[in-house]
C-alpha positions as CSV (number, residue, x, y, z in Angstrom):
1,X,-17.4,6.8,-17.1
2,X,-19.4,5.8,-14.1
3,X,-18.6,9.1,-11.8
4,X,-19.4,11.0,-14.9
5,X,-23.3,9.8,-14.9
6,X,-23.2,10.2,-11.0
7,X,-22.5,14.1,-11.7
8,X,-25.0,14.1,-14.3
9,X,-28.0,12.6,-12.3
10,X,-26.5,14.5,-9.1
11,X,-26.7,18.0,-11.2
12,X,-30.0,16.9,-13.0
13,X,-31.8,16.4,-9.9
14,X,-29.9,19.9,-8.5
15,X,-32.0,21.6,-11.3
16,X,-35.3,20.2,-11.1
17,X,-35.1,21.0,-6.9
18,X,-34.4,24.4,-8.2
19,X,-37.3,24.8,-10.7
20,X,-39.5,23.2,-8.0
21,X,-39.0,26.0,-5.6
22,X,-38.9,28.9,-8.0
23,X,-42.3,27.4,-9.6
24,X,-43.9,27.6,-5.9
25,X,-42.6,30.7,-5.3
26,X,-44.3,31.9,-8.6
27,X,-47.0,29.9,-7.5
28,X,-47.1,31.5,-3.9
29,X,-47.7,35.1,-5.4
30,X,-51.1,34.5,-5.6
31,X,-51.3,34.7,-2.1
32,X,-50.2,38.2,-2.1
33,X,-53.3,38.7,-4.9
34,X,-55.4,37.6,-2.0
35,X,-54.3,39.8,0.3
36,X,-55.2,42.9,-1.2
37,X,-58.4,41.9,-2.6
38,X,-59.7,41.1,1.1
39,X,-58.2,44.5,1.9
40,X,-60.5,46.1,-1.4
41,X,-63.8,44.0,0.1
42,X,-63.3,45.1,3.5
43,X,-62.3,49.0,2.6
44,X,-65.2,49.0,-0.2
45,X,-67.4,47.6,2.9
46,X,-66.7,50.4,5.0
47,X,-66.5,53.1,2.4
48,X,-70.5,51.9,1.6
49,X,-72.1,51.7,5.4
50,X,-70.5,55.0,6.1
51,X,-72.2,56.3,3.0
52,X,-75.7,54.7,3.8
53,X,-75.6,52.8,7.5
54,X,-79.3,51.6,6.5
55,X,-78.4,48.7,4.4
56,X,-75.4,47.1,6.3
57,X,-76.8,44.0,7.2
58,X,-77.3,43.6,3.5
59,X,-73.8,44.6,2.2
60,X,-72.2,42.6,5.2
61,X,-73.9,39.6,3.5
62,X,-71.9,40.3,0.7
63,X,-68.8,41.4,2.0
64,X,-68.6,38.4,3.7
65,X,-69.4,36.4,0.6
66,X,-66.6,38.7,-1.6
67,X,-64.1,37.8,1.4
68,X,-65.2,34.0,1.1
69,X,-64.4,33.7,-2.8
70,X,-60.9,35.9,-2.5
71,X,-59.4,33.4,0.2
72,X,-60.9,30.3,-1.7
73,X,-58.7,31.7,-4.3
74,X,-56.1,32.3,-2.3
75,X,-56.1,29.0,-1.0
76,X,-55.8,27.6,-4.5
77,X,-52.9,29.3,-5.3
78,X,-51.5,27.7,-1.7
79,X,-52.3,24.5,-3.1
80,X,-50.6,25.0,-6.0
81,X,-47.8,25.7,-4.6
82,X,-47.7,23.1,-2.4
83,X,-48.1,20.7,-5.1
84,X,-45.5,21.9,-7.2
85,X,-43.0,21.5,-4.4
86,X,-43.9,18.2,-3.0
87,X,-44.5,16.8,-6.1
């Protein structure tokens, strides 16, 4: 009866290890969301000055801004993750 419960906490805490790392692995896809939308600021960016080179002080300002808010968001999915697996 005893070795029986062993298995069960041993196997019990088997699967909630398992859904820990597949949750911040879910969780860690956000990162690749983060990726590309820097690589959309940053092509939209270029795409803009080489169609009017006047205002690119201006639309620097807010390329820089646009790449600011994507990474804060894919930081928050980092953090996520992280909390899910040390958690």
């Amino acid at each position: 009866m005893k070795s029986i419960k062993i298995e069960q906490l041993e196997v019990s805490s088997a699967v909630i290890d398992m859904g820990k790392k597949v949750g911040a692995g879910l969780a860690a896809i956000g990162l690749a969301g983060a990726g590309v939308g820097v690589g959309v600021v940053f092509a939209a960016f270029v795409l803009a000055v080489s169609t009017n080179p006047s205002v690119r002080g201006e639309l620097f300002k807010l390329a820089m801004l646009g790449f600011a808010l994507t990474e804060a968001v894919g930081l928050l999915a980092l953090m996520m993750s992280f909390l899910i697996l040390y958690s």
